[in-house]
C-alpha positions in Angstrom: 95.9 -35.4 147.7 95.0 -37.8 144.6 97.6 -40.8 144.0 100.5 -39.5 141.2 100.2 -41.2 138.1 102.0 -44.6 137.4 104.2 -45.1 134.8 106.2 -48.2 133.3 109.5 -46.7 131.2 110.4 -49.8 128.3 113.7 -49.2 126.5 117.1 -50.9 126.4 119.4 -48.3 126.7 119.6 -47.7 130.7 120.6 -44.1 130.6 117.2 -43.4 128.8 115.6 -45.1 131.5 118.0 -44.0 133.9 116.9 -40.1 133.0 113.2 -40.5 132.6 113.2 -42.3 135.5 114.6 -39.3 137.4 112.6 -36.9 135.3 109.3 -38.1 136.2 110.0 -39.0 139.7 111.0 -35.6 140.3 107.4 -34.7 138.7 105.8 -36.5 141.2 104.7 -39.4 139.1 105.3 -42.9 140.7 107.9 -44.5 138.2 109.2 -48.3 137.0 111.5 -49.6 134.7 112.2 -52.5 132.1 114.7 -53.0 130.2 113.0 -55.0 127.3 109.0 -56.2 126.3 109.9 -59.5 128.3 110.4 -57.2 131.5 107.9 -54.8 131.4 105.5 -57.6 130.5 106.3 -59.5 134.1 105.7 -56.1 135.7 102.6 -55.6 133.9 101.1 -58.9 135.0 102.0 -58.4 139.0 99.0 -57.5 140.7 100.5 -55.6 143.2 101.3 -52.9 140.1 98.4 -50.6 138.2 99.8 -48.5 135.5 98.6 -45.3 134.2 100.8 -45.1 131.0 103.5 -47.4 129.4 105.9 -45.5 127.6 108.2 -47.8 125.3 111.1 -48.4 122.7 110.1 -49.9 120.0 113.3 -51.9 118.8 114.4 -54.0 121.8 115.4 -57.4 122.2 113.1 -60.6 123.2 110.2 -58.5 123.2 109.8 -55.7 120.8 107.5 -52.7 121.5 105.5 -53.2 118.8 104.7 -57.2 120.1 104.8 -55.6 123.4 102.3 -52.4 122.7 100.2 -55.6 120.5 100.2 -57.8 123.8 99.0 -54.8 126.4 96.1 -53.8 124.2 94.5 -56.8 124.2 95.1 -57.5 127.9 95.1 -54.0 129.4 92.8 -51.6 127.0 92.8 -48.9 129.5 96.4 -48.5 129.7 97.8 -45.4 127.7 100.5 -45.9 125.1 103.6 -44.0 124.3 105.8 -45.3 122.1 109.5 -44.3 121.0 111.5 -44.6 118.0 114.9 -42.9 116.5 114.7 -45.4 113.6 112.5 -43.3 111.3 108.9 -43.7 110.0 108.7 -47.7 109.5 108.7 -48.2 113.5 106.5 -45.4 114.0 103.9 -47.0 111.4 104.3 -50.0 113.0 103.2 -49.0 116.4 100.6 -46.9 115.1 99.4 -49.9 113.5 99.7 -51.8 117.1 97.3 -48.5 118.1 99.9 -47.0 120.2 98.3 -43.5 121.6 100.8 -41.3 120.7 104.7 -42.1 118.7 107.5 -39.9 119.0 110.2 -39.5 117.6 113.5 -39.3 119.6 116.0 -37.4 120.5 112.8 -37.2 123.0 112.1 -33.6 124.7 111.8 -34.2 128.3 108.8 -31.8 128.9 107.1 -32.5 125.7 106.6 -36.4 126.8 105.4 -35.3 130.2 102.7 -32.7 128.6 101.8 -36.2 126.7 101.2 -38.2 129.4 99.8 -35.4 131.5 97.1 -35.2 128.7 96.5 -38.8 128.5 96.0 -39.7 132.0 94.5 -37.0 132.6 96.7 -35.4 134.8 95.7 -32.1 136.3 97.9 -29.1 137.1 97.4 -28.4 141.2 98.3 -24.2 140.5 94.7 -23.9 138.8 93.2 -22.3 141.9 89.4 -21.3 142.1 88.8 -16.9 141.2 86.4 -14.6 142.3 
């Protein structure tokens, strides 16, 4: 059985994180949280953590998902990069501009952001099963 996916969830608002956190987990992914850049930065920098995809906010306080997404590129080019907005298209051209992999928009659906990050980590579905 391979290892599930590891993902770091970045936003302020704790019932975001509070439901993705349950969302993916129930997917099988292996799942942690931070409530700002600051946080997700001190997780990102413990070695006893490898992370598959960081999926963030990108207006939070101390650090801002667009400094953070800026910082985790440089230091971590293999990580994938989701970020989130509901502030319109400035954010969004912001973190494109800090080469986020994919911006969405929120009100975020659920399944659509795990299809995302099943496509960029390369994620397989286990019900392909061999035919003859």
């Amino acid at each position: 059985m391979a290892d599930p996916s590891r993902l770091l969830i970045v936003d302020d608002n704790e019932d975001i994180l509070s439901t993705f956190y349950e969302f993916f987990n129930s997917l099988g992914y292996e799942v942690k949280t931070a409530i700002d850049g600051f946080a997700a930065l001190k997780l990102l920098r413990d070695e006893s953590y490898h992370f598959d995809c960081l999926i963030t906010d990108l207006v939070m306080p101390n650090i801002s998902g667009v400094g953070l997404i800026a910082i985790v590129k440089k230091e971590y080019p293999h990580l994938k990069i989701i970020a989130m907005t509901g502030y319109g298209d400035q954010p969004g051209a912001l973190a494109s501009e800090a080469q986020a992999d994919v911006v969405l928009f929120k009100p975020i659906d659920l399944f659509k952001i795990e299809n995302t990050v099943s496509e960029l980590v390369g994620r397989k579905t286990e019900n392909k099963k061999n035919k003859i």
